[in-house]
Every structure is written in C-alpha cells, then in structure tokens.
C-alpha positions in Angstrom: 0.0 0.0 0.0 1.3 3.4 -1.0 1.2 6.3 1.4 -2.0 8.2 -0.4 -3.9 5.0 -0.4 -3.6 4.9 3.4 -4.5 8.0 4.4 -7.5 7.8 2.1 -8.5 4.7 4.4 -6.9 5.6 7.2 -10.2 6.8 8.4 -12.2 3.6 8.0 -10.0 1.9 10.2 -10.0 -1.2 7.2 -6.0 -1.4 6.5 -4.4 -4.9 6.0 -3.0 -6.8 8.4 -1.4 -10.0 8.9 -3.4 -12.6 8.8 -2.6 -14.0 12.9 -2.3 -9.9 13.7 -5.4 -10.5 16.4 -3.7 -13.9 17.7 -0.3 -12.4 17.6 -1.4 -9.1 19.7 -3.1 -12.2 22.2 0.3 -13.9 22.3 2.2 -11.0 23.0 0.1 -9.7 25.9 -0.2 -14.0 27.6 3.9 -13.2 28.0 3.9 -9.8 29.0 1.1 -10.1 31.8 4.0 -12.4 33.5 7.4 -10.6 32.7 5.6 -6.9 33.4 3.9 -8.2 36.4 0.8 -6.5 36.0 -2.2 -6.7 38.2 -6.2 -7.1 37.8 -8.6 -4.0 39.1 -11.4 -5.4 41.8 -14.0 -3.9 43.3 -13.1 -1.6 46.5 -16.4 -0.5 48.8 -17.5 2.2 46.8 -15.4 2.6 43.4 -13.2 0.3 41.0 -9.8 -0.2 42.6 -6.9 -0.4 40.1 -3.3 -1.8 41.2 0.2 0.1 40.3 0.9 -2.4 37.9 -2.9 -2.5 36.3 -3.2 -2.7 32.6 -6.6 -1.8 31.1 -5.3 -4.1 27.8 -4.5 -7.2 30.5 -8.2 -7.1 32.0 -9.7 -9.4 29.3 -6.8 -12.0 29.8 -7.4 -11.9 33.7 -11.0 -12.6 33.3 -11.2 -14.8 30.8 -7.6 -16.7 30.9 -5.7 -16.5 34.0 -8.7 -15.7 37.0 -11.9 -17.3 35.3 -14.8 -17.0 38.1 -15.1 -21.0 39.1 -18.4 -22.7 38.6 -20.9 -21.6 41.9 -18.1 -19.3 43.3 -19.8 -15.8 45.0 -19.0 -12.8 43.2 -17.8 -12.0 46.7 -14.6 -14.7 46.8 -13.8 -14.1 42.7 -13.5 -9.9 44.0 -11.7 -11.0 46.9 -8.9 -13.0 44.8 -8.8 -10.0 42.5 -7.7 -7.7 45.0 -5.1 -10.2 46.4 -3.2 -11.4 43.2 0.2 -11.8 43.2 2.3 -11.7 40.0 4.8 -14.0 41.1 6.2 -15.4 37.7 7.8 -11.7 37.5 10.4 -12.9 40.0 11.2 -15.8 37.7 11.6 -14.1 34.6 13.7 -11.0 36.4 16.4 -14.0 37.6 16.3 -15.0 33.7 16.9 -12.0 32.6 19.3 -11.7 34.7 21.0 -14.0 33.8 20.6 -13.2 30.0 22.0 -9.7 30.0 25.2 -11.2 32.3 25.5 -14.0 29.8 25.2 -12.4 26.6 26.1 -8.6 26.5 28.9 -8.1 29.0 31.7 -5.8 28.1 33.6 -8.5 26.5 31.2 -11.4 24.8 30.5 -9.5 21.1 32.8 -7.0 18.9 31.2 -4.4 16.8 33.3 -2.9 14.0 31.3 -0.5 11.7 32.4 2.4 9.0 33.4 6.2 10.9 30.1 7.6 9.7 28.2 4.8 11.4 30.3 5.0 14.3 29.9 8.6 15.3 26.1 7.8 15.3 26.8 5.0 17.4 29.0 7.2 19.7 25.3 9.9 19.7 23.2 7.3 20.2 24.2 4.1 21.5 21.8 0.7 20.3 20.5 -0.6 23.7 21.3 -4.0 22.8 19.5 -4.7 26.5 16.1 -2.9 25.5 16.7 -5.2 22.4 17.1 -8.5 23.9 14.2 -7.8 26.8 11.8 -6.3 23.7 12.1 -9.4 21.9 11.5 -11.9 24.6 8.5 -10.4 25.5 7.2 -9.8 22.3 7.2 -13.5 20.6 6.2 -11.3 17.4 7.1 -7.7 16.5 8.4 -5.4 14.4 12.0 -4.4 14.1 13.4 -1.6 11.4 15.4 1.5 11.0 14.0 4.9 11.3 15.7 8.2 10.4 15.8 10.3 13.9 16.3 13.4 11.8 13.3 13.5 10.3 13.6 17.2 9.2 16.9 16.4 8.3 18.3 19.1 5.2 20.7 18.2 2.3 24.0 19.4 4.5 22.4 17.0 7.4 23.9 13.4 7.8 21.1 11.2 8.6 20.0 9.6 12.6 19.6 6.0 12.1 17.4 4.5 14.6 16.8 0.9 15.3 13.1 1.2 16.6 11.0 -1.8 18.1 7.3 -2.0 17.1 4.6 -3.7 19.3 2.1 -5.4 17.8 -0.9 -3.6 19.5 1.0 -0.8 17.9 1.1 -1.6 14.3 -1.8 0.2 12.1 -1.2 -1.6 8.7 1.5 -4.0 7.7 1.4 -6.4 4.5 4.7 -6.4 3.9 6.0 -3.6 1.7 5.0 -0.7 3.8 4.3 -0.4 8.1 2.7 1.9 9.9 2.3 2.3 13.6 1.9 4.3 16.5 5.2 5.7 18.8 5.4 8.2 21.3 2.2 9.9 20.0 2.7 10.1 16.9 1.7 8.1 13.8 4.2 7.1 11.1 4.3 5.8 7.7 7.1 4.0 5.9 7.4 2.2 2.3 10.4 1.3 0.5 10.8 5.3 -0.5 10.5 7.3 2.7 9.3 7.8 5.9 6.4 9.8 6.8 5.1 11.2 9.8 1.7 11.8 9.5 1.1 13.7 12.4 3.5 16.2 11.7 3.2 16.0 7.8 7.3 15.6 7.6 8.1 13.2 4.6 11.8 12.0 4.8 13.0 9.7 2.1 15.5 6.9 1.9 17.4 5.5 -0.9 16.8 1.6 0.5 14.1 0.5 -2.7 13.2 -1.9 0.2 11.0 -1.4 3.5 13.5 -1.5 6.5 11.6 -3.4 9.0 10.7 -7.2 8.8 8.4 -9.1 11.4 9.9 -10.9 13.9 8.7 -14.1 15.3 10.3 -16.0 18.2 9.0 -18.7 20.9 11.7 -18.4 23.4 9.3 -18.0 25.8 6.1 -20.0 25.1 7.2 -22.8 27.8 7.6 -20.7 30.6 4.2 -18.5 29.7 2.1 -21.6 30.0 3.5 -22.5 32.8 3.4 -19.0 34.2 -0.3 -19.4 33.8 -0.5 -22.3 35.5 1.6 -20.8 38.5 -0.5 -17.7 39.3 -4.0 -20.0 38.6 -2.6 -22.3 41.2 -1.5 -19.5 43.5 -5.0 -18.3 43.3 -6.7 -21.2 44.2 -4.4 -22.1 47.2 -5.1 -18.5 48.5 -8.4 -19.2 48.7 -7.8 -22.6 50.2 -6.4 -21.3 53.4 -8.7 -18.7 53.9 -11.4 -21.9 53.9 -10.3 -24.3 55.0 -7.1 -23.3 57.2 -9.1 -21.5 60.1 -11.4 -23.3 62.9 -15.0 -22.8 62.8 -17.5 -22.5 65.3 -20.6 -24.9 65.7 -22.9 -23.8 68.3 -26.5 -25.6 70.0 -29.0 -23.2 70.4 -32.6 -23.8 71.8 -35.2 -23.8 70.3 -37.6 -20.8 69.9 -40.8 -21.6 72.3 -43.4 -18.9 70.8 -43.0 -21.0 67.6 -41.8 -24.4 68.5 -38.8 -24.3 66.5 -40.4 -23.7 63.1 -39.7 -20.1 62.3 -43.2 -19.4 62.0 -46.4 -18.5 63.8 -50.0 -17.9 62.9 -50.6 -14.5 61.3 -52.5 -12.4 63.6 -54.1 -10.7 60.7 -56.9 -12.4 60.6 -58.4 -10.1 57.1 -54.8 -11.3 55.8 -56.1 -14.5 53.9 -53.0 -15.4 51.8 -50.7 -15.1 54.0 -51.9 -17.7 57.4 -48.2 -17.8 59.2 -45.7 -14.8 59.2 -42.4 -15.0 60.7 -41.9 -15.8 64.3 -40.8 -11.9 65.9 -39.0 -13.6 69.0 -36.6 -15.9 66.8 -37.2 -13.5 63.4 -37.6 -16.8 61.7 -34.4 -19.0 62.3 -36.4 -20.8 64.4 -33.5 -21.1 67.7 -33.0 -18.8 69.9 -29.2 -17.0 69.4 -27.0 -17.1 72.6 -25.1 -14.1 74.0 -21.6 -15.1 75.0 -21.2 -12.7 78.2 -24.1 -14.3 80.1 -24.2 -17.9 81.4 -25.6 -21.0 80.1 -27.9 -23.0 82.5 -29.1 -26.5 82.0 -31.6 -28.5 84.2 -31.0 -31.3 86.4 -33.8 -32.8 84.5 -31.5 -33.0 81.3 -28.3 -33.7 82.6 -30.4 -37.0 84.2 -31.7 -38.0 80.7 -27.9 -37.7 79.5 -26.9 -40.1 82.1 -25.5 -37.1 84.1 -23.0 -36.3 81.1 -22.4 -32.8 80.4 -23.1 -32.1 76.6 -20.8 -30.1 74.5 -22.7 -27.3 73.3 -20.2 -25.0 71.4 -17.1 -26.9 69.8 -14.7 -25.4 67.7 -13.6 -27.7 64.5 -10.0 -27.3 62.6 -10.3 -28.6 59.1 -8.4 -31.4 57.9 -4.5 -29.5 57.5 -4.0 -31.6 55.0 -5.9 -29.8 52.3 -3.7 -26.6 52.3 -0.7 -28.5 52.5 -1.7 -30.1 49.3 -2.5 -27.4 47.5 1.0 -25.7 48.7 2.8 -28.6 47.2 1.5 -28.9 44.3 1.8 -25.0 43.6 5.7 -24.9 45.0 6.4 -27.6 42.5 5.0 -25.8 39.7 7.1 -23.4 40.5 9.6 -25.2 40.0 8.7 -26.1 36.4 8.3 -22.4 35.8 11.8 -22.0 36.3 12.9 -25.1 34.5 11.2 -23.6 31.5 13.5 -21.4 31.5 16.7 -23.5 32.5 17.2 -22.0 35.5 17.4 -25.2 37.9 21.5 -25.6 37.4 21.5 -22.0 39.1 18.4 -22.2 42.2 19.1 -26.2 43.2 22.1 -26.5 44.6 21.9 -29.6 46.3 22.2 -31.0 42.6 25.2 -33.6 41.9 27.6 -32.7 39.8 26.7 -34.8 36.7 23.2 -33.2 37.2 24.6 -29.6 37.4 26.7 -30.0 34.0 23.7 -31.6 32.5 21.4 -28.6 33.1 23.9 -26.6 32.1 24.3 -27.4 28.8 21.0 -27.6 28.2 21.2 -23.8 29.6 24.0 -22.9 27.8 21.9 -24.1 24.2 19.0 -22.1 25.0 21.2 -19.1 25.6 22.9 -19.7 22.1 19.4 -19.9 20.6 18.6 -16.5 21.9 21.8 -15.0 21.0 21.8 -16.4 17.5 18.3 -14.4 17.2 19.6 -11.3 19.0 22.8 -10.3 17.0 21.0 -11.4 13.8 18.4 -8.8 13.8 21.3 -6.0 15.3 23.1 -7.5 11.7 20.6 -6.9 9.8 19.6 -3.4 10.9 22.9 -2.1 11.4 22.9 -2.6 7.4 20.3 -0.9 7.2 22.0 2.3 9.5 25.2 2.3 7.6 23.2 2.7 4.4 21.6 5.8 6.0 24.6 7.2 7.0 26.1 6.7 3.3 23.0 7.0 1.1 25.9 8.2 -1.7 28.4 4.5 -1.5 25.3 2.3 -0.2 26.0 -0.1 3.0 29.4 -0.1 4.8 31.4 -3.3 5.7 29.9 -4.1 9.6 31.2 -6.5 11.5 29.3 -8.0 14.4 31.0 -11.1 16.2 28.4 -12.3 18.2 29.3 -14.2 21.7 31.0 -17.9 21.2 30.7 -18.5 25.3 28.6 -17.9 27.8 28.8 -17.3 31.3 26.0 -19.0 32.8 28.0 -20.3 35.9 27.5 -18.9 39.3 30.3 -17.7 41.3 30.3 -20.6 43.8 29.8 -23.2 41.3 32.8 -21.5 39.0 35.0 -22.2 42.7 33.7 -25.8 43.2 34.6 -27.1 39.6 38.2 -25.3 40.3 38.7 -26.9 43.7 38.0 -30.1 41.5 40.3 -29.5 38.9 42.9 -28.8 41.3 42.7 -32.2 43.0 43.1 -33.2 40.2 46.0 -31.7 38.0 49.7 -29.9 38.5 50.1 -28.1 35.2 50.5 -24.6 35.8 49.3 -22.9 33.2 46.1 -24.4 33.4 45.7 -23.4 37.3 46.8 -20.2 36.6 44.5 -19.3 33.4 41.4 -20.6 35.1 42.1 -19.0 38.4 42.8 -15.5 36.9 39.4 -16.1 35.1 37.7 -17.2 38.6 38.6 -14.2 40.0 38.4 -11.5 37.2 34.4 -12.3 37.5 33.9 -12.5 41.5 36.2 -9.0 41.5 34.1 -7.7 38.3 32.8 -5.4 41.0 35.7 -4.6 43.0 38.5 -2.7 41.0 41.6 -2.8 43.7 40.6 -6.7 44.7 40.7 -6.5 40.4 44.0 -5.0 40.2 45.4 -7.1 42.6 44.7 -10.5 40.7 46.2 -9.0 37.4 49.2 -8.7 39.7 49.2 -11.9 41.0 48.6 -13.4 38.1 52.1 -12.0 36.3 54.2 -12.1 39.5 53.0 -15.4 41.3 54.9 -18.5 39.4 52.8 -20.6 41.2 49.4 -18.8 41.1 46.4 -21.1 41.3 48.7 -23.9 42.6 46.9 -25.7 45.6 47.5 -28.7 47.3 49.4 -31.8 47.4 50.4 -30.2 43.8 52.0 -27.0 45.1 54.0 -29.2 47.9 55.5 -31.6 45.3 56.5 -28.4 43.0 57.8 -27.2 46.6 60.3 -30.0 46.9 61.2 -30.2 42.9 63.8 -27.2 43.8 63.1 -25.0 41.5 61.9 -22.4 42.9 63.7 -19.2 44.9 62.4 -18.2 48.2 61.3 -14.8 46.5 59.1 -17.1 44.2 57.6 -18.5 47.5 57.2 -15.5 49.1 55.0 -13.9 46.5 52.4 -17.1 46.8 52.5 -17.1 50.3 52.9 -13.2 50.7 51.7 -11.5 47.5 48.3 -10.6 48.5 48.8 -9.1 52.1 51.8 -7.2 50.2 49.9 -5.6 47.8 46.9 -4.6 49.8 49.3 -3.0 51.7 50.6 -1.1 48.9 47.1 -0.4 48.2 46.5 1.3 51.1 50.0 3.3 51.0 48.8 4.9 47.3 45.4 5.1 48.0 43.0 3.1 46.5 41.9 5.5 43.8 45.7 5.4 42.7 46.4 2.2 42.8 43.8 0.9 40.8 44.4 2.9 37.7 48.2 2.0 37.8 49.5 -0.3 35.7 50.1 -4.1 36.5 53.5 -4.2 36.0 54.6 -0.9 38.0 52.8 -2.7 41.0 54.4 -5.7 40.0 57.9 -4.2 40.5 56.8 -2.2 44.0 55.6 -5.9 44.7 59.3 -7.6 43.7 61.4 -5.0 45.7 59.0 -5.7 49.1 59.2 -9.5 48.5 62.9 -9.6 48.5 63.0 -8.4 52.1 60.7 -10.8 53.4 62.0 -13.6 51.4 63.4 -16.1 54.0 60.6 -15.4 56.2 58.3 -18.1 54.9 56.4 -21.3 55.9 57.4 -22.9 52.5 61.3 -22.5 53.2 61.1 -25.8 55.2 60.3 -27.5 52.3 63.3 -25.8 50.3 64.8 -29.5 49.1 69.2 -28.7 49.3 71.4 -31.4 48.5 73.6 -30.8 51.1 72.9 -32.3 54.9 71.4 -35.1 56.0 68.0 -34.8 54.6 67.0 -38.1 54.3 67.4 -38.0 58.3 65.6 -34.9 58.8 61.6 -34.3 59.9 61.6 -32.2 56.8 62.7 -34.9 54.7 60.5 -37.6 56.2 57.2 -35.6 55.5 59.0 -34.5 51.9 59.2 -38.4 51.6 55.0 -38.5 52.5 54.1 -36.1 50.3 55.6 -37.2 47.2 54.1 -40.5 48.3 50.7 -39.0 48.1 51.3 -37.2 45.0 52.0 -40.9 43.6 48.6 -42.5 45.1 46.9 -39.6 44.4 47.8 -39.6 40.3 49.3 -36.5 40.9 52.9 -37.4 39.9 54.2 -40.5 37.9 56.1 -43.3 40.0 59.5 -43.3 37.9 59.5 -39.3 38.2 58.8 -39.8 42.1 62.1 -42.3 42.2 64.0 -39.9 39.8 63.3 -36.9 42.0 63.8 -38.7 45.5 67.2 -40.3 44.3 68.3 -36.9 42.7 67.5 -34.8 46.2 67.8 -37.6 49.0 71.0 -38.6 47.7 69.8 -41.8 47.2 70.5 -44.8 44.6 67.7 -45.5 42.2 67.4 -48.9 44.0 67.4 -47.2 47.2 64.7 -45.2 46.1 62.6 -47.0 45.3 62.7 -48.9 48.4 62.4 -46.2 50.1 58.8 -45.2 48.5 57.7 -48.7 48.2 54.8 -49.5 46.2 52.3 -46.5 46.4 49.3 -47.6 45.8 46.2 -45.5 43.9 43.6 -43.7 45.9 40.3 -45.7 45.6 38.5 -45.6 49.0 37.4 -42.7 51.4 39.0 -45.2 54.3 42.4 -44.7 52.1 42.2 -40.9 52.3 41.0 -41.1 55.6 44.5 -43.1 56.5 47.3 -41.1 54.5 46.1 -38.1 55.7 46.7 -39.4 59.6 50.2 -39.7 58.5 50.6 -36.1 57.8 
C-alpha cells in the first residue's frame, strides 16, 4: 500500500494486516502479563480499585484466561482474589533475565566494528542492545526496522539512524512492503521510499528500494508463559484454600424458639390477611433457635443432665479442618514453581543440592538455550545495522559491519565457578592451566571490585605458582626450582599488595598499571624472602636430609602425590634419588609401592600420617 492509499483509508480503520495480527497481539500480551507483572482491578467498597501495575489491555486475559470465576463461586470470593493477586512469575523471569543480560552482552562477549560515519552515530546514540534482547523476549512477534531520527533532516544533514522496536498492539497496517504504527504519539508511515510522519506532515526519504523493517517471530518463551499461567491459577486457588479451609470454625446448640416451637413461623394475627396464614416468628425472626449471648451464662436443668446419664453435653465446639488440604495445595503450587523455572533452565543455578553430573547436564541444556537467543539477538542487530550504515552513506550504499556475536557464555554462578576449580585442582599440577582458570575465577567475582581486580592482574604476572593448591604445590615445593622470592609472593603476594594499596590510595592504585605494582611488589618481597612457611620445604642437597623431619614428610608427600595420580612413579624415584642422595634402587625402596587412591577409608588413612 502506497502512502495516499492509506490516508485515504486511514479513516475507515479497514488497512491490511497480517493474517494471525489479532492472535499475535493475544500472544504477546499472555507473556507480557508475567514478565511486566501487572495486576487485575477489583471492586473496593465504593469505586473500582486499580493496582500500580494494572493494565486496562490485561483485563480481558485476567477474566477470561488466567482468573476465570469458578463454577458456583460468589461474586464475593472471585473480587476478593482480585484484590489479592500476586504476580509472582515476574520474579522468575527477572532472575532470567538476569542472567541473559550477564551472559550475553557483558563488556567482553561481542565486537562491533562498523564504517566512521556509522560509528559517530553510534557514539550519539548508542543501540540498547538490553532494550533489544528484553523487547524481543516479551514480544514472541514484533516489528523491528530502522528509522531516520532526523526526520527534518536538510541536504547538508547526515542522517540519525534508529533501530526502533514496534509492538504489535502498535502496528496500524502492515502487508509487507510498507508499516505503519503508532510511537510516542505520533503516527508514522514508511514504504520502500520514505518515511512519513503523518502527524507532523514531515516526509523524509530513503534511498533503501526496500522497506526497512521485517516481522519478527520467536518462541523463546512459550514454555515458561504456560507454565506461568498455571503458577498464578494455582496460586490463586491455594489463597483461597487457606482462607477456607485453614481456620477453625464455630458450631454452636441453640434452643429452640418456644413462641414457635422451633419452626420459624407462627400464625398471622391478621386475621383479614387470607393469603398469608403464618408470618415470621418476631421472637426468633424466623431461624427458628433462639441466638445465645456469650457474656451471660448458660444454664441447663438437672432434669437433662439426668436424661444424658448425668453427662455434660458439648454445646459449642470449635472444629479445625483437615490440614492436609492446604498443604496439598502448597505442594502442588511450589512444585509448579519449579517447572516455571525449569522452563526457563534456571534449575542448574536455584538447586544446589544438585550432583555434579546433574549440574553440568542442566547446564548445557542452559548454555543451548542461551545460544538460541543470542543467535536471534545479533542477527536482527546485523541486519539493521545494514540498514543504518546505508543511512549514513545513502551516496556508496552499505558499509562493511562486522558484528562477532558471543562464542561462550557465562551461565556459571560464582560458587559453582570455585567448586569445579577446587575439583580440577585435586586433580591436575600443570601450571598454566591453574593459573589461566584461576585469573578467570577471579576476574568475575572481582568484576565489582576494582583494587581486589587490580590485585589478581598482579598476581597473576608475579605469582609462578598462582592457582597452585595442594598436594600439587607441595611436590613443586620440593622439585627445587623455585627461589624463596618465588615463594614469598604465593604465600605473601596478597597481604603485600593490599598493603601497597593502602599506601597509594585506593583511587591510585587501581588505575596503575600491573606491571609498575608488579615491580613495588618484587622490591617488598625480596626483604621478606626467607621469612616463609614454605622455606622448610626448600629441598638442598647438602645435609642429611633423608634424616631430617623435613625430609620424612618430603618423603610422604611425594608419596601421596603418587597414590593420588598427581605425579608418575618413575619421576617420584627420579626426584627422590636426585635430592635424597639416594641410589635408584634405594629409592625405590624407600617409596615402596604407592598404591592408587580408591577408598574414602584410604584418604581417611594417609592423611593421619601427615
């Protein structure tokens, strides 16, 4: 449809749409009743009440979807869980997005490199790749493009690209080669020749020959809506559970009323009254018992007590409802719950009673959903960023751009990032690999901390044996190799620098460089040096080691190291012989036969010897 066509029909309210527009709007609003946590309005004593978070476009869904008025329910209970609705699949989908934004657009997953023109637009006017990424999650179908910013933009102008998102509920008339929609008030038009904006009559045209927006369909989060739905249903139901059947209730014996025998009625006295011939008793106004008031005393006749066999009857009792239906309804709504976040694979980061098998399972299953999403993400960003640098150089067309979208994801939490370290450190000696992982431990639990920051980049170039732990950093202890200065810094190094931290100020010593700190570091260590615990374990080959206490437990540990799989057997005999003074033979005597770690009763028993 051309731009003249529309306004003539703009009035009638008749312009095409897509086909599923109506069930698309529907689907859009099912997720973002959840992820906006909005509210239903109820009845108050005198006036319609309506929530912070209340919707007018949400009421239909409430009514009709989420909070359908149960079959013989009083209007008075369906009110009542109107006005205490909770929106509690908002918490879920905040920790997923959460974890999304962490995952995908930290400082360091993606590389954008785009021509200068582009780039000083991007410098104006940043893309909120977060708006982005939450937009399209929310919205399983919208309407992405370019606009021009500059819309009254003159020939000595260079154009404002725009990457806009379009609701559905927003769009007036979209069939593919032209859009048009509502945004901030205003009402725009665009085709594969310009953009208008109707309300301000501003045409701006564009030298794409295509129309710069496509719809966008997704289903990332069509699992977790439906189960959304069945959380706050759920939650609904068990509210009005325990406020039926979680409090005692009263039963009380009342006597009869004597003026009309118990019946509620009595003869009319209006005797010219000849249709009606009983009225309501005025004594009992019809209940037919007589209500007792609690202040005053209850009397009962010897006479009745006799024809009870002298037993005193119960006349008031107070029942308690069977507990069990509550805690029923709780259960079943805390594990859907739980489902709710599985939908969203975010049981590797809440359970942490999982094993470790489990953990890594979730977590790949995590770490493909997060792929999905990016793969989406930076391939709408490519395509419209096409679009801007064509703006920007309506003269050569489209610039180079080059978007590398994230090949990892940090989906790991902090203490599970430690655990799987600890593991690996059980487990191997090689130093690199210690050191790369623990620099990369640290550099996200001090994202947030720039001298605790500054001080593992420190570390991490000064420390020869940083991320060394263990049974592993004793056996590279007693290999020799390394200075008491080296050893100093691992024991040392932190307390050192945080001094020096404190000495230049925080403020200074976080912008200094790494390897001026690493020199104040050096020239401290060296007159500490001998002053460690590790210098006991220094292995010389003069004395009589062999014969020392230090050279017994050196003699245990590389033991260990052997059981353990820590250290080969021949290299153990190599090493003992070559700083024991011993023969080969001797040796190996000396060691024995170590045998592998297999039992938690082994474990238990070397580490008694030490």
């Amino acid at each position: 449809m051309d731009y003249n066509e529309f306004i003539k029909q703009r009035a009638s309210k008749q312009h095409p749409l897509h086909p599923d527009h109506s069930r698309d709007v529907e689907a859009c609003l099912a997720v973002q009743i959840h992820t906006e946590g909005a509210r239903p309005r109820y009845m108050g004593r005198t006036r319609w009440v309506e929530p912070e978070t209340y919707k007018k476009k949400f009421q239909t869904l409430f009514e009709n979807r989420l909070l359908n008025r149960h079959p013989n329910e009083a209007p008075s209970m369906y009110n009542w869980r109107l006005s205490i609705f909770s929106p509690v699949a908002k918490e879920i989908y905040n920790k997923f997005m959460n974890m999304c934004k962490g995952s995908l657009l930290n400082a360091n997953s993606f590389t954008l490199v785009v021509d200068s023109n582009l780039q000083k637009v991007i410098e104006t006017k940043p893309v909120n790749y977060e708006y982005i990424l939450e937009f399209i999650l929310e919205n399983p179908v919208c309407y992405i493009g370019v606009m021009n910013a500059n819309e009254a933009q003159s020939t000595n102008e260079m154009a404002l690209p725009e990457l806009v998102c379009v609701k559905c509920e927003e769009v007036l008339m979209y069939d593919g080669k032209s859009i048009a929609f509502e945004r901030n008030g205003m009402v725009y038009f665009i085709d594969s020749e310009a953009q208008y904006n109707i309300t301000k009559s501003i045409k701006t045209p564009h030298k794409f020959n295509v129309l710069p927006f496509s719809r966008e369909v997704n289903s990332f989060l069509q699992p977790y809506q439906n189960w959304a739905d069945q959380l706050v249903r759920n939650l609904s139901d068990d509210e009005a559970m325990v406020k039926n059947y979680s409090y005692p209730y009263v039963q009380i014996v009342e006597e009869s009323c004597k003026p009309c025998a118990g019946t509620g009625k009595i003869a009319n006295p209006d005797e010219k009254d000849l249709l009606n011939l009983t009225v309501n008793c005025g004594v009992c106004k019809g209940a037919g018992t007589i209500s007792h008031n609690p202040g005053e005393f209850l009397t009962i006749a010897e006479e009745t007590l006799a024809r009870n066999g002298g037993t005193m009857q119960d006349r008031v009792k107070f029942i308690t409802p069977d507990i069990g239906i509550p805690e029923y309804h709780m259960k079943r709504w805390m594990e859907i719950y739980k489902l709710c976040e599985n939908s969203l694979h975010l049981k590797s980061v809440v359970d942490g009673v999982q094993s470790g098998d489990a953990k890594k399972e979730d977590r790949k299953d995590q770490y493909f959903f997060i792929q999905s999403i990016s793969n989406y993400l930076f391939a709408i960003i490519r395509k419209n960023l096409r679009f801007m640098s064509w703006m920007v150089n309506p003269t050569n067309g489209p610039q180079e751009t080059i978007l590398i979208e994230p090949k990892q994801f940090d989906i790991m939490s902090d203490s599970d990032l430690i655990n799987e370290f600890a593991s690996l450190q059980s487990k191997t000696d090689d130093s690199q690999t210690l050191s790369e992982l623990n620099y990369i431990i640290n550099s996200k639990i001090y994202r947030d901390d720039p001298v605790q920051a500054k001080i593992n980049d420190v570390l991490y170039l000064a420390d020869p044996l940083y991320g060394v732990w263990g049974n592993a950093l004793k056996l590279k202890l007693l290999s020799g190799i390394y200075t008491d200065p080296d050893k100093t810094i691992h024991e040392k190094g932190y307390m050192v620098l945080k001094r020096i931290a404190a000495e230049m100020t925080n403020d200074v010593f976080k912008v200094t460089e790494p390897v001026v700190l690493m020199d104040k570091l050096i020239d401290k260590i060296y007159e500490l040096s001998p002053d460690t615990v590790y210098s006991d374990l220094q292995m010389n080959t003069g004395g009589n080691l062999k014969d020392s206490v230090g050279g017994l437990t050196g003699m245990i540990e590389i033991a260990k190291a052997v059981a353990s799989g820590l250290y080969d057997l021949d290299a153990a005999v190599a090493l003992v012989s070559d700083r024991f003074g011993l023969s080969e033979q001797e040796a190996r005597k000396q060691l024995g036969t170590p045998q592998k770690i297999e039992s938690v009763a082994q474990i238990d028993k070397i580490a008694a010897l030490t």
